[in-house]
Residue frames as a rotation matrix with the C-alpha (Angstrom) as fourth column:
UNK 1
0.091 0.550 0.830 46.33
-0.982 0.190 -0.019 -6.59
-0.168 -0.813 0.558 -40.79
UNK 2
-0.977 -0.181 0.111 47.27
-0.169 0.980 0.107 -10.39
-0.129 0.086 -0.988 -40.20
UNK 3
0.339 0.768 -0.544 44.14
-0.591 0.624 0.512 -12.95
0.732 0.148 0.665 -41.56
UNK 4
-0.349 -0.073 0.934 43.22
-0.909 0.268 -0.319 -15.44
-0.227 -0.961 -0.160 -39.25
UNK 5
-0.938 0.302 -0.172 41.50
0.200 0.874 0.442 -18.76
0.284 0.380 -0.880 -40.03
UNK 6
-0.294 0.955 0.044 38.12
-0.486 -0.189 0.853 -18.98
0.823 0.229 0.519 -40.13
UNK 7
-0.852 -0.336 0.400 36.62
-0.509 0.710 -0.487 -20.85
-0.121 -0.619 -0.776 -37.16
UNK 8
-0.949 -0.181 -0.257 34.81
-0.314 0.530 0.788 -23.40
-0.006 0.829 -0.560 -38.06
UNK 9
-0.229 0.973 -0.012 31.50
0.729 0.164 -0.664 -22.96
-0.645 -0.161 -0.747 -36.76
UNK 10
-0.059 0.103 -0.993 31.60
-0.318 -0.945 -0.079 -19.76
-0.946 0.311 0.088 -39.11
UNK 11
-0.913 -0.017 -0.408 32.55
-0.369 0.462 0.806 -21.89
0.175 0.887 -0.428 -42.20
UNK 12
-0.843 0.520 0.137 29.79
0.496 0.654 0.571 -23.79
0.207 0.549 -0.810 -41.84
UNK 13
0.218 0.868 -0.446 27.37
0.552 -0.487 -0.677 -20.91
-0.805 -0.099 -0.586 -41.62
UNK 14
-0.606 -0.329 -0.724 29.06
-0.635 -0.348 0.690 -19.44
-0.479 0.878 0.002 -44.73
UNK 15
-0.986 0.028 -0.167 27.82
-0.129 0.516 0.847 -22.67
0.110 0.856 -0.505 -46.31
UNK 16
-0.571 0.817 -0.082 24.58
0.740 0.470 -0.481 -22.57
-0.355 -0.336 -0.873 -45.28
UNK 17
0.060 0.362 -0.930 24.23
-0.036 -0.931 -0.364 -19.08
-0.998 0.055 -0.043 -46.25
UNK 18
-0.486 -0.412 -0.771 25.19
-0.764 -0.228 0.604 -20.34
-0.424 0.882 -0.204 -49.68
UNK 19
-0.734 0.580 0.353 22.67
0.565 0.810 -0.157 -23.15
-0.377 0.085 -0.922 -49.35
UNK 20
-0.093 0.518 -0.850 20.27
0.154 -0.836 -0.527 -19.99
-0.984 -0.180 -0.001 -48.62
UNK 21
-0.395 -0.338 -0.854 21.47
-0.340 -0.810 0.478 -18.69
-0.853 0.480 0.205 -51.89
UNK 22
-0.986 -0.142 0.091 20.86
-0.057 0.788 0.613 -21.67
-0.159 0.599 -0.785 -53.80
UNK 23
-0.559 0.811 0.172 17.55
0.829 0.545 0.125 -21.92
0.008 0.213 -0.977 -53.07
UNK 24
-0.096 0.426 0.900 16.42
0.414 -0.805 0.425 -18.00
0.905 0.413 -0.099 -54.14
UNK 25
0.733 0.538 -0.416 16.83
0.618 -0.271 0.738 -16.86
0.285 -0.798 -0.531 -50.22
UNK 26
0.819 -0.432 0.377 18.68
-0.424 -0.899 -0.109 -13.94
0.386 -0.071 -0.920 -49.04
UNK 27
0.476 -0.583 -0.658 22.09
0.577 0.772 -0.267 -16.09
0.664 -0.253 0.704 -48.17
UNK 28
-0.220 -0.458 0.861 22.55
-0.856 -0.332 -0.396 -15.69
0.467 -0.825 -0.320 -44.42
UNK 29
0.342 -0.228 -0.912 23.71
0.214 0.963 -0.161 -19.01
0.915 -0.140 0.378 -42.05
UNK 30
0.252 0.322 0.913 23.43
-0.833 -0.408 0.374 -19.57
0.492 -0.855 0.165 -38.89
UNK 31
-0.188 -0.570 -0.800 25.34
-0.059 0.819 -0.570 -21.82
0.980 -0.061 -0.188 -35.96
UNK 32
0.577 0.212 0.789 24.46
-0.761 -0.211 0.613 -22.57
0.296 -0.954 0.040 -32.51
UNK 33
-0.787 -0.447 -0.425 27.91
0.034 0.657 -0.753 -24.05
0.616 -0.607 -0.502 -30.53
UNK 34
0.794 -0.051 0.606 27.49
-0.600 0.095 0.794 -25.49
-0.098 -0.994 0.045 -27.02
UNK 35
0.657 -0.454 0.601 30.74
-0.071 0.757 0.650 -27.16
-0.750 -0.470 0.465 -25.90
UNK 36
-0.653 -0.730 -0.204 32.78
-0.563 0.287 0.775 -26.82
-0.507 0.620 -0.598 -29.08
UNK 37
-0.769 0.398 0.500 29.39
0.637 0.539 0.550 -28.69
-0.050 0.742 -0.668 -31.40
UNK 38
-0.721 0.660 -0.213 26.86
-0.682 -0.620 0.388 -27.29
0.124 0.425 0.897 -33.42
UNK 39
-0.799 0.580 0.155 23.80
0.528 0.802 -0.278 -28.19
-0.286 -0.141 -0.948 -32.04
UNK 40
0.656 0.748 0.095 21.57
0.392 -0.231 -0.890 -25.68
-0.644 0.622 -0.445 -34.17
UNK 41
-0.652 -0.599 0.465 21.55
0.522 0.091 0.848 -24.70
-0.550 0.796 0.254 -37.91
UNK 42
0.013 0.952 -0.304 19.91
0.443 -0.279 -0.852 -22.55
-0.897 -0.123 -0.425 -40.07
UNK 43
-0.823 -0.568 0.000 19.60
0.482 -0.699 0.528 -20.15
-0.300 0.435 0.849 -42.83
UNK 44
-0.753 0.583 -0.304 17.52
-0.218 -0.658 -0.721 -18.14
-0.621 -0.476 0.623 -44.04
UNK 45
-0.921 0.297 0.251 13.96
0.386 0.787 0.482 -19.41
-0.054 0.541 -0.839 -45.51
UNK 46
-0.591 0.674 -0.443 11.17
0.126 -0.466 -0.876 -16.95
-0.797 -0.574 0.190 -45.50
UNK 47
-0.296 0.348 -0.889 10.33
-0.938 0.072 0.340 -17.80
0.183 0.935 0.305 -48.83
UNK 48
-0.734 -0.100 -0.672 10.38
-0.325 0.920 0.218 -21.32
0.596 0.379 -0.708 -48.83
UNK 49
-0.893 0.332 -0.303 8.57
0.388 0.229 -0.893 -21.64
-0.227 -0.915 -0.334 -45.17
UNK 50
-0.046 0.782 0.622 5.83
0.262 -0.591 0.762 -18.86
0.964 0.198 -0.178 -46.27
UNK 51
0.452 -0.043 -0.891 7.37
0.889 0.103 0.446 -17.87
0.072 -0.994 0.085 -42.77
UNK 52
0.802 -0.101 0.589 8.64
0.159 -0.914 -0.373 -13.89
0.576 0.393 -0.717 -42.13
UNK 53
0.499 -0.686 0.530 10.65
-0.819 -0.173 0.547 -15.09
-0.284 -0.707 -0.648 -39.14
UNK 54
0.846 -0.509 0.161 12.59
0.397 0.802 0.447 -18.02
-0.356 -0.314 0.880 -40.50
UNK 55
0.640 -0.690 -0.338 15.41
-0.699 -0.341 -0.629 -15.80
0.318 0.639 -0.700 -40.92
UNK 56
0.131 -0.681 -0.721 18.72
0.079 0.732 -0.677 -18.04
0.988 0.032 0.150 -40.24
UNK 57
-0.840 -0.393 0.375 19.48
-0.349 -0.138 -0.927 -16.80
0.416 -0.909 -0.021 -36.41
UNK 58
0.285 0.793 0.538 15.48
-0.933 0.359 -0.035 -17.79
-0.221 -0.492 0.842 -35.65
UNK 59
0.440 0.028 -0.897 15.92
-0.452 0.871 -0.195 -21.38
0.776 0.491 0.396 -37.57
UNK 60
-0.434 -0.846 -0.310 19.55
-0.010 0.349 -0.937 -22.17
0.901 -0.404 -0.160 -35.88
UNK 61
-0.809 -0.044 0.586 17.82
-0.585 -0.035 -0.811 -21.20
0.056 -0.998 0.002 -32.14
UNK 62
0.072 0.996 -0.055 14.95
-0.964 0.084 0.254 -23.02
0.258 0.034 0.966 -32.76
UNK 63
0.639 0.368 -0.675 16.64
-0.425 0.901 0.089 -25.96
0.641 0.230 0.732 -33.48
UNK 64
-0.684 -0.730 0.011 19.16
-0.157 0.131 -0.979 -25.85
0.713 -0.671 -0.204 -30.67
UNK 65
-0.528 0.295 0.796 16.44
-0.766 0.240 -0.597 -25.72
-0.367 -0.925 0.099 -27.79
UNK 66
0.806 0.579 0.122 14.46
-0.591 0.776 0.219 -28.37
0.032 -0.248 0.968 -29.22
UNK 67
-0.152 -0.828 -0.540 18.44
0.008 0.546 -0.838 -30.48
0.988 -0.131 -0.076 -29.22
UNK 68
-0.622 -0.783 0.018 18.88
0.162 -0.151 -0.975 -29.52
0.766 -0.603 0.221 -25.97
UNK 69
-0.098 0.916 -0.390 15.41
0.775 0.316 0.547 -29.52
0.624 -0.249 -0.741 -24.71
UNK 70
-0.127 0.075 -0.989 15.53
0.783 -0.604 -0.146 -26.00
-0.609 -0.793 0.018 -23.29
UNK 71
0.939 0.190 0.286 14.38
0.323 -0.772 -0.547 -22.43
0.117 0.606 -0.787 -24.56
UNK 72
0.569 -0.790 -0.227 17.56
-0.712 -0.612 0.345 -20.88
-0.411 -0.035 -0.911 -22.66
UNK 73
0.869 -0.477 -0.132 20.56
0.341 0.771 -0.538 -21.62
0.358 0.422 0.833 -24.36
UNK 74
0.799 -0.509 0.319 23.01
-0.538 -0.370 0.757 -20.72
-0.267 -0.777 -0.569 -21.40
UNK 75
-0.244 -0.906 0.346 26.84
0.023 0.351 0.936 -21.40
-0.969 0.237 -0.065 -22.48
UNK 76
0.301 0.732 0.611 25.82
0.633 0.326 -0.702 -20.63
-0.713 0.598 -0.365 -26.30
UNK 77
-0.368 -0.418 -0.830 27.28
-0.099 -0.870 0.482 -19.28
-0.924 0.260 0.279 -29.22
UNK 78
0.748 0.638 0.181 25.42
0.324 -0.113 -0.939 -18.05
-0.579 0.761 -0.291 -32.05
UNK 79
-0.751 -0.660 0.004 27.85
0.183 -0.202 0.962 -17.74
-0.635 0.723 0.272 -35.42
UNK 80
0.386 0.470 0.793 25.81
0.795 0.266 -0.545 -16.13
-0.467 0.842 -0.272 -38.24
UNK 81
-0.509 -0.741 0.437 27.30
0.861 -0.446 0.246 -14.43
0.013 0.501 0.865 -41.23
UNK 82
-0.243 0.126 0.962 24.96
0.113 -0.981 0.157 -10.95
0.963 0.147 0.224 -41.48
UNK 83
-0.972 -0.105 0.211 24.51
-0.101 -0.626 -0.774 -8.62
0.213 -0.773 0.598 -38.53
UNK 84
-0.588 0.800 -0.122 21.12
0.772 0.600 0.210 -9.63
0.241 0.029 -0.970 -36.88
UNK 85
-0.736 0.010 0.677 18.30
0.019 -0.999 0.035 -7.25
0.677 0.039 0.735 -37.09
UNK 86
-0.511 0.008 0.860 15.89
-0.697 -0.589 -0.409 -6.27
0.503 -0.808 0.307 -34.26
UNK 87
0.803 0.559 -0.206 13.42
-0.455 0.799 0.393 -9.60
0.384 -0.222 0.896 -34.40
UNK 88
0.517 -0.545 -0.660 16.81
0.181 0.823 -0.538 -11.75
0.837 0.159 0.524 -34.38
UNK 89
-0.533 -0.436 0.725 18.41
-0.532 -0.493 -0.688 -9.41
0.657 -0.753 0.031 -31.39
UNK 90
0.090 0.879 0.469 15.29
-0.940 -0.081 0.332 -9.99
0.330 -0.470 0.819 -29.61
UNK 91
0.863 0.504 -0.033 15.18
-0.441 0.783 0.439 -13.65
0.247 -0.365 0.898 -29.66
UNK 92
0.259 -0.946 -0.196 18.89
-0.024 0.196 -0.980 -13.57
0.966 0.259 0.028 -29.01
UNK 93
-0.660 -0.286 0.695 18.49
-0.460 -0.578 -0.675 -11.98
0.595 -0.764 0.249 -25.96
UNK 94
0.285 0.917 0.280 15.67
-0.943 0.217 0.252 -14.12
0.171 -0.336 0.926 -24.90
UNK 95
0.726 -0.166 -0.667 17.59
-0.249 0.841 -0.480 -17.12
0.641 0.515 0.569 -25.27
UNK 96
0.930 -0.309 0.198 19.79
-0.199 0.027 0.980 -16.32
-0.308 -0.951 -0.036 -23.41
UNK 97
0.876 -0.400 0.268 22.83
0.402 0.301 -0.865 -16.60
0.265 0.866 0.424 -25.86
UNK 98
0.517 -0.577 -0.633 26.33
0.757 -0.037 0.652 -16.10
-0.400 -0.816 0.417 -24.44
UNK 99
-0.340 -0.681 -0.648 28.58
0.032 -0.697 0.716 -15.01
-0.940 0.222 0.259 -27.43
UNK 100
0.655 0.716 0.241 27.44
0.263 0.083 -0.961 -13.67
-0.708 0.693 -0.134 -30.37
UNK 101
-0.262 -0.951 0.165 29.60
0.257 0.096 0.961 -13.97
-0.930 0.294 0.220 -33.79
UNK 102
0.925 0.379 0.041 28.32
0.125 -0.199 -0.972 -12.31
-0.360 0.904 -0.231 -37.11
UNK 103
-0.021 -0.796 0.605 30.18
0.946 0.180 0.270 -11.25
-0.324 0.578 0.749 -40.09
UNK 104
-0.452 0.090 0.887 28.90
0.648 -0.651 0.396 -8.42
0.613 0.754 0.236 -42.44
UNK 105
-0.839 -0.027 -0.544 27.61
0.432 -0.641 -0.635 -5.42
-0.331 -0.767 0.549 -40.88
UNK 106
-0.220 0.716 0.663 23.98
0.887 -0.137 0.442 -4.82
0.407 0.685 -0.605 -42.66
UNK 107
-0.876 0.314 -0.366 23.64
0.065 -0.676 -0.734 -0.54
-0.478 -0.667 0.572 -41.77
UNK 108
-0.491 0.865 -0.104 19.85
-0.457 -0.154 0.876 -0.85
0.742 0.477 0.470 -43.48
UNK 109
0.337 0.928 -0.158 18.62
-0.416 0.297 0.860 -3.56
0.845 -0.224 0.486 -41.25
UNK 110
-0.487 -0.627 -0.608 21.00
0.300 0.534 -0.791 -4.38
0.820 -0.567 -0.072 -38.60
UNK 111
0.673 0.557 0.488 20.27
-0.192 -0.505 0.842 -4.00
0.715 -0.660 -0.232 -34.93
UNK 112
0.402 -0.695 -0.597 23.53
0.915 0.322 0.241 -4.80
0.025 -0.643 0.765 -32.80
UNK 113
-0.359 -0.616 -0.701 25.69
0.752 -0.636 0.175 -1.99
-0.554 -0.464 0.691 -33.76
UNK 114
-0.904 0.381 0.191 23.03
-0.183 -0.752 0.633 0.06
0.385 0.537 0.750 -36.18
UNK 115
-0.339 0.939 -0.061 19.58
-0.051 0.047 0.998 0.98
0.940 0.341 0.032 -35.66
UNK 116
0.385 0.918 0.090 18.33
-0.318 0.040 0.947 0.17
0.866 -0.394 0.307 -32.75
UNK 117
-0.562 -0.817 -0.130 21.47
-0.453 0.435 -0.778 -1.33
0.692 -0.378 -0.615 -31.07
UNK 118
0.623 0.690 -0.368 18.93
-0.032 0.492 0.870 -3.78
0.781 -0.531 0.329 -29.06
UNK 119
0.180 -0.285 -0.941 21.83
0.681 0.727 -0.089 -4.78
0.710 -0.625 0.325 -26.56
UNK 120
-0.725 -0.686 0.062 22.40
0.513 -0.598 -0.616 -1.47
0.460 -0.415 0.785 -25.73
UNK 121
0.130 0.917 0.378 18.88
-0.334 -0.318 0.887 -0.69
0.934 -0.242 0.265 -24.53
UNK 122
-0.860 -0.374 0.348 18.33
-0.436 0.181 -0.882 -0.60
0.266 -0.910 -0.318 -20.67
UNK 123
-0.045 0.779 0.625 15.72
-0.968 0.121 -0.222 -2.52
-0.249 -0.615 0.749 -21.18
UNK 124
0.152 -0.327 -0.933 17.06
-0.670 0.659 -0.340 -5.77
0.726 0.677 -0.119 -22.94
UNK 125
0.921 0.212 0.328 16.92
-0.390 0.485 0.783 -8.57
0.007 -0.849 0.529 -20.55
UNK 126
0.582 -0.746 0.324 20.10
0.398 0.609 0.686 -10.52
-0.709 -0.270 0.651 -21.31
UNK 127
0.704 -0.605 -0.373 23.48
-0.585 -0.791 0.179 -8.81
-0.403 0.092 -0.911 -23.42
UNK 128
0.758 -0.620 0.202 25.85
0.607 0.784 0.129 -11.28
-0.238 0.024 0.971 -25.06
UNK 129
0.100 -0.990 -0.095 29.30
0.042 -0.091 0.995 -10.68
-0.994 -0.104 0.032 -25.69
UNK 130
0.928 0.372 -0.007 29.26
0.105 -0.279 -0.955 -9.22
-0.357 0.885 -0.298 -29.52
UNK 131
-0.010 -1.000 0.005 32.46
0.306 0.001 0.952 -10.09
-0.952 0.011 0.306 -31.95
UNK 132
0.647 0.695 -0.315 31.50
-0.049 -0.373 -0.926 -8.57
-0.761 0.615 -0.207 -35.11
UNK 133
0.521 -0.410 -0.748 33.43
-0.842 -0.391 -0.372 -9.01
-0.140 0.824 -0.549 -38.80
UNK 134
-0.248 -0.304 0.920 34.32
-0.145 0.950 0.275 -12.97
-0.958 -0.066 -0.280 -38.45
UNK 135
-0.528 0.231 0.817 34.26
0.779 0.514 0.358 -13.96
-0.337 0.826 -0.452 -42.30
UNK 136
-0.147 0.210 -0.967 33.11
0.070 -0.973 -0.222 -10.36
-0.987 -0.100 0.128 -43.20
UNK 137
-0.731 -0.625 -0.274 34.67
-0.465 0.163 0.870 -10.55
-0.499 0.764 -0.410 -46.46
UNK 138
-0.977 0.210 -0.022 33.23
0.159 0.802 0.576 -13.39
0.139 0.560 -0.817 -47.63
UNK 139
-0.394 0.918 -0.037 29.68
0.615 0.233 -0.753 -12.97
-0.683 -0.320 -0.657 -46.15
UNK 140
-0.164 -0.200 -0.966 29.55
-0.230 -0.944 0.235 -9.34
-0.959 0.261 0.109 -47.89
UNK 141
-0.868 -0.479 -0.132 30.80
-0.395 0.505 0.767 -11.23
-0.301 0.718 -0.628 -51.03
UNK 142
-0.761 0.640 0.107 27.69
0.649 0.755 0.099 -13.69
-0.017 0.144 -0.989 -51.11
UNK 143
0.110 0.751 -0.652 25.31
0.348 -0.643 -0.682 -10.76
-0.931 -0.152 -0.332 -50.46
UNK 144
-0.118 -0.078 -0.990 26.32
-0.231 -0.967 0.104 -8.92
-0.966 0.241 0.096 -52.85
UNK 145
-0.934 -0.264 -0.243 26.50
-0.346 0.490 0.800 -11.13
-0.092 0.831 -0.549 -55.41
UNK 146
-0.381 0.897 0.225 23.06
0.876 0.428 -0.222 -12.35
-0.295 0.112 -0.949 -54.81
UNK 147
0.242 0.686 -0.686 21.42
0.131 -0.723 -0.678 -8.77
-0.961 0.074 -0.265 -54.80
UNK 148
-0.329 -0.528 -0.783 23.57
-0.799 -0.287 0.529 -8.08
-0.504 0.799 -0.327 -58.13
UNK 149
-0.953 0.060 0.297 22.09
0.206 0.849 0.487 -11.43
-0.223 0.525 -0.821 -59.92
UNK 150
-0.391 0.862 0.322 18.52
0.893 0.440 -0.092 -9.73
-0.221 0.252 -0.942 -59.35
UNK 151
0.174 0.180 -0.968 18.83
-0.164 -0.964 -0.208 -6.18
-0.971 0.195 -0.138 -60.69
């Protein structure tokens, strides 16, 4: 199977997810494009915050609509490295979020293509466009290596 380049809103949710790591959080990163710029960012902080939702996909949309001074984020792509799980679906789908780009597949807590598949519910208001395994590899990689540092 040919490798591709990374694209570069993905790299720089890798590195956030390795910020994540740095600071004793579960190391998932999060991008919100519009237009070809990242106008949210995130990762994941539910330690640090004393917050259960600041996983990285809540962070990154937060801080796009306050950029962009809107809740929807119509023409949006969300890049984050782990499959998002049913909270993150949720506010994906609220958002209005066009295309959605993960990496790792998480079958414990995912909700896109495990569990709960949220988009696939006929009751899900909005559906993005789901590419799944962008930077897989590497996301995988960083998981694992964290969970393996605390056993």
């Amino acid at each position: 199977m040919p490798q591709f380049p990374l694209p570069e809103p993905m790299r720089a949710a890798l590195n956030l997810a390795k910020s994540a790591a740095a600071a004793g959080e579960v190391p998932v990163g999060a991008v919100v494009v519009k237009d070809g710029m990242i106008v949210g960012e995130g990762h994941n902080a539910p330690r640090t915050a004393h917050d259960p939702t600041a996983h990285a996909e809540i962070v990154a949309i937060r801080a796009a609509a306050r950029a962009l001074g809107n809740e929807r984020l119509d023409g949006c792509d969300l890049y984050v490295t782990l499959e998002p799980c049913a909270m993150c679906a949720g506010a994906i789908a609220h958002a209005r979020i066009a295309r959605l780009y993960y990496g790792a597949d998480d079958p414990k807590g995912g909700a896109v293509v495990h569990g709960p598949r949220v988009f696939a519910q006929p009751t899900v208001h909005h559906r993005p466009e789901v590419y799944d395994g962008i930077g897989a590899g590497e996301a995988a990689g960083l998981l694992r290596e964290f969970f393996a540092a605390r056993r």
